[in-house]
N, C-alpha and C positions, 0 to 999 in steps of 0.2 A: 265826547271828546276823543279825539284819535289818539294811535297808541303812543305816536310822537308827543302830542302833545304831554299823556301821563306819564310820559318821560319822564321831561322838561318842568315836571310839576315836582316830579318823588326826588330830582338833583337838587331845586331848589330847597324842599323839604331839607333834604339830608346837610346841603351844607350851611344850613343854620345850623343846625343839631351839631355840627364839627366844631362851632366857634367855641364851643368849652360850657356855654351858660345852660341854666337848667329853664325850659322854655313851656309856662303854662301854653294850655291849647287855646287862648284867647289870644298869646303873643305869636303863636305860629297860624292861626286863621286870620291875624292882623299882618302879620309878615309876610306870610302867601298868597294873602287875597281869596283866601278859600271860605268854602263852609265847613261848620264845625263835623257836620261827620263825615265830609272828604278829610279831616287833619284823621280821624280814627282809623280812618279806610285808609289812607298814605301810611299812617304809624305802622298797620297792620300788617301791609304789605314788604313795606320794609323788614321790619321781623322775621315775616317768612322767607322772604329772600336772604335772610343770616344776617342781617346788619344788628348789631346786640344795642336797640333802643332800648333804655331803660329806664323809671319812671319811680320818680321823687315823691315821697308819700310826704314830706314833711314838708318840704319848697313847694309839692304840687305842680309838677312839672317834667317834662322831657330832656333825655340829655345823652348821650351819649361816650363811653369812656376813653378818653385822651390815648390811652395805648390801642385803643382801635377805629383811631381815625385814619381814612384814606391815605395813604402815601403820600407824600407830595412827587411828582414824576422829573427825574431828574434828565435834562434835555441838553444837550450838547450846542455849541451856537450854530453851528452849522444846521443840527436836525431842527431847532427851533427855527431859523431863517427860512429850512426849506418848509416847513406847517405852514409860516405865513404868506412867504411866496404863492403857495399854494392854493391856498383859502383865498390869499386877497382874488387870484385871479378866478377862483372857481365861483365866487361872489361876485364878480364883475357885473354891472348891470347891462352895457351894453351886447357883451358875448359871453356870460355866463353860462353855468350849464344851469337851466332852469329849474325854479323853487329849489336851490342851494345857494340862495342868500346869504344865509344867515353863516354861511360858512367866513364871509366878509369881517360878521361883527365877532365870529370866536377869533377873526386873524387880530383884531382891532384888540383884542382882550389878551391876545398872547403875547404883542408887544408891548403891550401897556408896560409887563411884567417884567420886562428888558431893564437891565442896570440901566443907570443915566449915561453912562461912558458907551456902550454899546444902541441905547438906541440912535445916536446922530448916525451910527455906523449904520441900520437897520436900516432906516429912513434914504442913508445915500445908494446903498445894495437896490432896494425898493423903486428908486426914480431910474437904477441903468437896467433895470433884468425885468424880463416881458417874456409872457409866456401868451402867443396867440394860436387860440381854439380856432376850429375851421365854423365855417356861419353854422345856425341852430335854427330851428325850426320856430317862430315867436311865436311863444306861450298866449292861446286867448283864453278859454277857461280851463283849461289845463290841471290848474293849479287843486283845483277842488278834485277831481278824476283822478290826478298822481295819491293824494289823501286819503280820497275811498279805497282806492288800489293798495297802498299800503293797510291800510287798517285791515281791508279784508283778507290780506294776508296773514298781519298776526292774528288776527283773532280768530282765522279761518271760519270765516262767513261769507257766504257767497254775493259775488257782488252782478246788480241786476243795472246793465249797459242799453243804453241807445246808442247806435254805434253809424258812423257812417262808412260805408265800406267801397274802396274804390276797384276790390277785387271783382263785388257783385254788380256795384255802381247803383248801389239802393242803398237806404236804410234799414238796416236793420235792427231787431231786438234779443236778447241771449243772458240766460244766465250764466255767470261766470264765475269759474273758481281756479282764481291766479294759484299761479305756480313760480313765478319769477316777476320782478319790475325791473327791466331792463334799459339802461342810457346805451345808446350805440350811433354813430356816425348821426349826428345833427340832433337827437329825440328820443323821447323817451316811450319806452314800449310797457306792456304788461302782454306777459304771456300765461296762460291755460287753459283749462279745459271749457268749452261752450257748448251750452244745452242746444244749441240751433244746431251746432256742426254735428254735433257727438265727436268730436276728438278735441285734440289738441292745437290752438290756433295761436298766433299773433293779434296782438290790437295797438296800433298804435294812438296815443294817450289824447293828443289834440286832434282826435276822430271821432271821440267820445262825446256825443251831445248830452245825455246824460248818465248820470251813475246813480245809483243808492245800495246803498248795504241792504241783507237780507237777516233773516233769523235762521238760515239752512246752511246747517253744516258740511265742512266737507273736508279730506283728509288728500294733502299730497302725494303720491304712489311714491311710496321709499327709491325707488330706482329710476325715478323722472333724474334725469343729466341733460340742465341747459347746451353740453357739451355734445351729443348727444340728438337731441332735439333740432339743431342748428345744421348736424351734420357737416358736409364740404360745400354750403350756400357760400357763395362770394360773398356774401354780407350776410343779408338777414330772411333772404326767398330761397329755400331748401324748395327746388321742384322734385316731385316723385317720381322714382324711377329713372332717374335724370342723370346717373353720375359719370361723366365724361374727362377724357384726358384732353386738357387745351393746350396750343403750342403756337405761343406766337413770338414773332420774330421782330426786335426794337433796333431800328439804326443808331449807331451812335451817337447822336446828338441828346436821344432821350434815356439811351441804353444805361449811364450811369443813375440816373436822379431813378430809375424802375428797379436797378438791384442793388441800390443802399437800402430801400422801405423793403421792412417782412410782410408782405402783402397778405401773404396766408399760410395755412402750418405745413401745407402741403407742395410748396415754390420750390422748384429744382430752376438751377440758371445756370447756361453754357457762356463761355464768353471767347468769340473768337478774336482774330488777329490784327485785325479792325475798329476792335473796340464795340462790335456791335455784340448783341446775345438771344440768344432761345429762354425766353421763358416759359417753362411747364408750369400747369398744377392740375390737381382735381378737383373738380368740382360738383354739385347736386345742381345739374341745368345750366344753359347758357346765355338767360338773357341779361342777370345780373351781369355778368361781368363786359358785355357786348358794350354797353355804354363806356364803363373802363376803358375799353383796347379805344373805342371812338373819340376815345378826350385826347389819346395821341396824335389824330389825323393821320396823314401820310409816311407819319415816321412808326407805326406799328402794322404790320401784316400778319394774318392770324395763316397758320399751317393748318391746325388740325384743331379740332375736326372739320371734316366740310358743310355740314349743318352749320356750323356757328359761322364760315368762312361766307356762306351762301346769304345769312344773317346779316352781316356785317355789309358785303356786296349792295345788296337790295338795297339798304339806308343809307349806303352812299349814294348809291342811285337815287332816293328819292330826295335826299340834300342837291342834289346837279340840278334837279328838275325843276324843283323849288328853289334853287340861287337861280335859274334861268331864265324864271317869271318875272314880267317889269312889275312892282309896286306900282298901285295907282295913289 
């Protein structure tokens, strides 16, 4: 089972154990669908993690003491409105952030909990307020690879990839020992160290043909920083050796909608008289961001540097060339 799931096992465990009654291990194997020495191995666990189970000689049974049950968490309407806001849409099926479903059914469980006077109000909030994510990458076996990815995280065990790679434009195979699982711009990533590279790489998750856990250990470098790692990559391609000042120049028709968004940590913006502005930043390489300045068309011109300018140049050039061919 994955570590989510023995999660999702030891909450249900624990809040039976909260409702006050003394619970033989037949009624908590019958209440959680477990087997009888998963209830000893959850009991156990529990224990060691400080939870004080403690156990009826005379009832024959588990229980837990009333002054050390979990808090109940006190929520404000607003901070509960925005939980489910939130969840509903992060649960979305159509534009979800993918396998965070279930964030849906905890939205579904937090309003249940709503006074009757405030759920009509939940429910009219809910049909005006929309929160729209940009497209996502659709999940085909995904879901199994995000799993292995996480487990072999907590459990730091290395996890053994078939991986399709459009950097090498092969297939390849790698042992791997994450260091972060990463959601960014449409997808979800796992990042760490690969026996094929010997360093440090990206994989993105729906690339993954297959995965499986290993028996081999491995130990994150105390001083690995996703922050760090990513460097000044416009997104998520840090090229090496690559780090360059970009300076491009927006007319004002698109000049405002480019410096309301924090693009990057690095964005310095002039704005002259016109209304138009220079946007700087720095970066690790320039082809990530080349597509960016190109989604503007003829209302972005790039200054500097002239590599990226000369970049930019050529692919317009080959869009004229290719708009100039008749389709047959």
């Amino acid at each position: 089972m994955s570590a989510v799931g023995k999660i999702r096992r030891l909450l249900n465990l624990l809040e039976h154990l909260q409702t006050g009654r003394v619970w033989s291990t037949a009624d908590l194997m019958a209440a959680c669908q477990v087997s009888r020495r998963t209830v000893f191995r959850d009991l156990k666990a529990l224990q060691e993690a400080g939870v004080p189970v403690l156990y009826d000689a005379t009832r024959q049974g588990y229980w837990l003491p009333s002054d050390k049950y979990l808090p109940p968490t006190q929520l404000s309407l607003s901070e509960t409105l925005a939980l489910i806001t939130l969840s509903l849409e992060a649960g979305r099926s159509e534009r979800s952030i993918p396998f965070l479903e279930g964030a849906r059914e905890a939205a579904l469980k937090l309003q249940s909990t709503l006074p009757a006077r405030l759920s009509g109000y939940s429910n009219e909030l809910m049909s005006s307020l929309k929160i729209d994510t940009e497209p996502l990458a659709q999940p085909r076996e995904g879901r199994t690879h995000w799993r292995n990815a996480l487990e072999s995280l907590t459990s730091r065990k290395k996890l053994r990839i078939h991986y399709r790679s459009f950097f090498e434009e092969k297939d390849i195979h790698t042992l791997l020992s994450p260091y972060r699982v990463l959601f960014r711009r449409h997808a979800w990533y796992v990042i760490g160290r690969s026996s094929l590279h010997r360093s440090v790489r990206t994989f993105h998750i729906e690339r993954i043909l297959q995965s499986s856990l290993t028996e081999d250990d491995y130990v994150i470098p105390p001083r690995f920083s996703l922050k760090q790692y990513l460097g000044h990559a416009w997104n998520m391609i840090r090229e090496k050796n690559a780090r360059t000042q970009v300076k491009v120049h927006f007319q004002r028709l698109v000049a405002r909608n480019v410096a309301e968004v924090h693009w990057h940590p690095t964005q310095k913006i002039v704005t002259y008289e016109d209304e138009s502005i220079d946007y700087s930043v720095t970066v690790d390489g320039i082809h990530e961001i080349s597509w960016w300045i190109l989604s503007y068309g003829d209302q972005a011109e790039v200054l500097e540097p002239p590599e990226l300018r000369a970049l930019i140049a050529e692919r317009i050039r080959n869009m004229a060339a290719m708009y100039r061919k008749k389709r047959k």
